[in-house]
C-alpha positions in Angstrom: -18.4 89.9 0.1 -16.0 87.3 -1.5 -16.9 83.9 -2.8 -14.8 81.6 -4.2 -15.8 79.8 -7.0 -15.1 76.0 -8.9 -15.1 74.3 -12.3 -17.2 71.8 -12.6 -14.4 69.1 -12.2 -14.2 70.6 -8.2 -10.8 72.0 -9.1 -10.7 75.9 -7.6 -11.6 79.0 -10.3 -10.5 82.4 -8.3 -13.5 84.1 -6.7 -15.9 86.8 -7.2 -17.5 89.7 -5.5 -20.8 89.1 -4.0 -23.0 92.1 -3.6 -24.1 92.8 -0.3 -27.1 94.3 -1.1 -28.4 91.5 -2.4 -26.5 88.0 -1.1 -26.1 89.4 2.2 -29.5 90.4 3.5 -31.0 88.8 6.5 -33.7 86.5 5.5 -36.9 87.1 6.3 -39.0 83.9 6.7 -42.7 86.7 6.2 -41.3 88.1 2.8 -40.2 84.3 1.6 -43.7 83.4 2.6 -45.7 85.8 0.7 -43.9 85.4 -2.6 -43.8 81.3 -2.8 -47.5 81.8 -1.9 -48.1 84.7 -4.7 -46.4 81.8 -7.4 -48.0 78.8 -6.0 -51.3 80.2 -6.3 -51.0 81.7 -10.5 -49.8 78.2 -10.7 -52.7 76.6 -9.6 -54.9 75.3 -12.6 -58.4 76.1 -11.4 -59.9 73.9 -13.6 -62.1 72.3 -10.7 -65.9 71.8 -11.9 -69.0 70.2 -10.6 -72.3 69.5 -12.2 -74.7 71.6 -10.5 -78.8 70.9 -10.4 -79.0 72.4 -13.5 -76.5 70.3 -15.5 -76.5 66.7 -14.1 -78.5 64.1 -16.9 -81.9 63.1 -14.8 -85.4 64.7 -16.3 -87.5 67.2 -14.8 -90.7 65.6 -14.1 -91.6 65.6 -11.0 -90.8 62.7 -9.1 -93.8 61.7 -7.5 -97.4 64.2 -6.6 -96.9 66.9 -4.2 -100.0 65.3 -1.5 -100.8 61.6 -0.5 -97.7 59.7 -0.1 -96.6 60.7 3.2 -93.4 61.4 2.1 -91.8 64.7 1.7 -92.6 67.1 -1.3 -90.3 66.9 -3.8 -89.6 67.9 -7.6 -86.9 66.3 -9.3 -84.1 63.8 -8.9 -81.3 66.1 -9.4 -82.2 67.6 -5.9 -79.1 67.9 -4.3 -80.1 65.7 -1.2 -80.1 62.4 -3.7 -77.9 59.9 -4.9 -76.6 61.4 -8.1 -78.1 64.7 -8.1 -76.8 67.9 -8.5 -73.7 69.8 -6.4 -75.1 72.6 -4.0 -72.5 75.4 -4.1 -69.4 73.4 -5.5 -66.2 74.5 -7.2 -66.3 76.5 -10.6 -63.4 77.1 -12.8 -61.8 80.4 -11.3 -58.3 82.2 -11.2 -56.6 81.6 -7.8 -53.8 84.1 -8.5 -53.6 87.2 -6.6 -51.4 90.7 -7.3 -48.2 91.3 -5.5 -46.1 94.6 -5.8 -42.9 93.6 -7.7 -40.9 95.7 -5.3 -41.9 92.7 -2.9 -41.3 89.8 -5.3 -37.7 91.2 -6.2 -37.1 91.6 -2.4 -38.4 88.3 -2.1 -35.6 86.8 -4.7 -32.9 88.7 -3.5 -34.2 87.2 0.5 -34.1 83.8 -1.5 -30.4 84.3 -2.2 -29.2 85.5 0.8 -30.9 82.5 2.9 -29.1 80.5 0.5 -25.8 82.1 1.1 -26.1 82.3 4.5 -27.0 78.7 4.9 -23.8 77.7 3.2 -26.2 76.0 0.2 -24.6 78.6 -2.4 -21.9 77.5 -4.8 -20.6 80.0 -7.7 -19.3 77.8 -10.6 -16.9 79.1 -13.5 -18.9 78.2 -16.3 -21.1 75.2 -18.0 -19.3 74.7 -21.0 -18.7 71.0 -21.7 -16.2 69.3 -23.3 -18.1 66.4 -24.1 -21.9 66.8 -23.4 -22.8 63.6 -22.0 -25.4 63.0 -19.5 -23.3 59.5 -17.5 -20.3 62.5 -18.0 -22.1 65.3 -16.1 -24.1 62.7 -14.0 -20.2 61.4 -12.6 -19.3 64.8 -12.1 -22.6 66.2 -10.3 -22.3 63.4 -8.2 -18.4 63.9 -7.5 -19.1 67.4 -6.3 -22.1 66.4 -3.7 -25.3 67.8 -5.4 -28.3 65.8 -4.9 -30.9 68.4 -5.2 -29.4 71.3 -7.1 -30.7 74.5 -9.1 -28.2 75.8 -11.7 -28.5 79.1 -12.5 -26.9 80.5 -15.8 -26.5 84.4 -17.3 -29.1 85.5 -20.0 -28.9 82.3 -22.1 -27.8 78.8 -21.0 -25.8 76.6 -22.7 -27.8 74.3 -25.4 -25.1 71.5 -24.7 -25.5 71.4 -21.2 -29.0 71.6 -21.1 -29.4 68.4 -23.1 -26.8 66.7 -21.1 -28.5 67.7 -17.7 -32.1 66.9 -18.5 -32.3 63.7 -17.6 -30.6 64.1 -14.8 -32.7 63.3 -11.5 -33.0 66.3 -8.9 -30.7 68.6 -11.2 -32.4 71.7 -12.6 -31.0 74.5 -14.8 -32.3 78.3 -15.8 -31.4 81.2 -17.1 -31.1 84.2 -15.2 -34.5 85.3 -15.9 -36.0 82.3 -14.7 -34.9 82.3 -11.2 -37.6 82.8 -9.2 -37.9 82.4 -5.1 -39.6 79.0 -5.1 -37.3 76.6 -7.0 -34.2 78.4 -5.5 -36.0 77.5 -1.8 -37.2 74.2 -2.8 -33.5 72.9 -4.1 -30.8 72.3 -1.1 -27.9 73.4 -3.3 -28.1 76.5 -5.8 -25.5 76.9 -8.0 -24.7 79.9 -10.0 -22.1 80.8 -12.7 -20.5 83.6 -12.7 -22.2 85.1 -15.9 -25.3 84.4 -13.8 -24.0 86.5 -11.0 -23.7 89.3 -13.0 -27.1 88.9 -14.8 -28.7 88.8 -10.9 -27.0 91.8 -9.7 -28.0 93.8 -13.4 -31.3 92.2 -12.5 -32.0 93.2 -9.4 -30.1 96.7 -8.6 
């Protein structure tokens, strides 16, 4: 399929061939699902930790004598049942991320892009190379062109200049090729890729 593409000023820059294959897929929601899923999970920290009857600070001795005070029999205070005792069966630091074939995560990224595409949310830009690498210059400009939430995507290495000049820049994210991935294409309304990052993609994922 055709897509015309733009410079960064908004002006028109010919177009380029989309692969069908890979921009033109019908989404599916289930494939989507399972990869955002798959990263949001090896993301996860898992760092979660409670003290358990064994490790809270309180001393063993037994509390009061087992017979005679009417009460219930008990041993020590880090029981879990008091104030300040121990945690029965709480969270310990574990892995939360699970395997998924990579036949099914590069389906997922090229489902990503197609959503994108068919939802209109896909722009193909010349080329990031700035005249003068200014972040209030690139801020005008992103601003100019619409993007409030966009992903720029960029071939094997992205341009140092823009990079500086777009990092402070609020809701505008840039990668290179091998760092698009299904949920911050999803998560961003407008992706934006260049046309050296086209070609990376389709390389990528043929």
């Amino acid at each position: 399929m055709k897509a015309d593409a733009i410079k960064l000023d908004g002006k028109k820059a010919g177009s380029v061939d989309l692969d069908d294959a890979i921009f033109g897929l019908e989404p599916r929601a289930d494939i989507l699902q399972r990869v955002v899923r798959w990263q949001r999970n090896n993301a996860q920290a898992g760092t979660h930790k409670v003290k358990t009857r064994s490790e809270v600070s309180y001393s063993t001795k037994k509390i009061y004598r087992q017979k005679g005070t009417g009460g219930a029999r008990h041993g020590a205070r880090s029981a879990p049942i008091f104030r300040g005792g121990g945690v029965y069966k709480g969270p310990t630091p574990r892995s939360h991320g699970h395997d998924l074939p990579k036949k099914v995560r590069k389906l997922g990224l090229m489902h990503a892009l197609s959503a994108k595409q068919a939802a209109g949310e896909l722009v193909i830009l010349d080329g990031i190379d700035l005249k003068d690498a200014k972040t209030g210059a690139l801020a005008k400009q992103i601003k100019e062109l619409g993007w409030k939430r966009a992903l720029i995507i960029d071939g094997a290495e992205v341009n140092g200049d823009f990079v500086k000049a777009a990092r402070n820049i609020d809701g505008l994210d840039v990668l290179p090729t091998q760092g698009a991935n299904v949920y911050d294409i999803l998560k961003r309304d407008t992706l934006v890729i260049t046309k050296a990052g086209v070609e990376a993609l389709e390389a990528r994922l043929k």
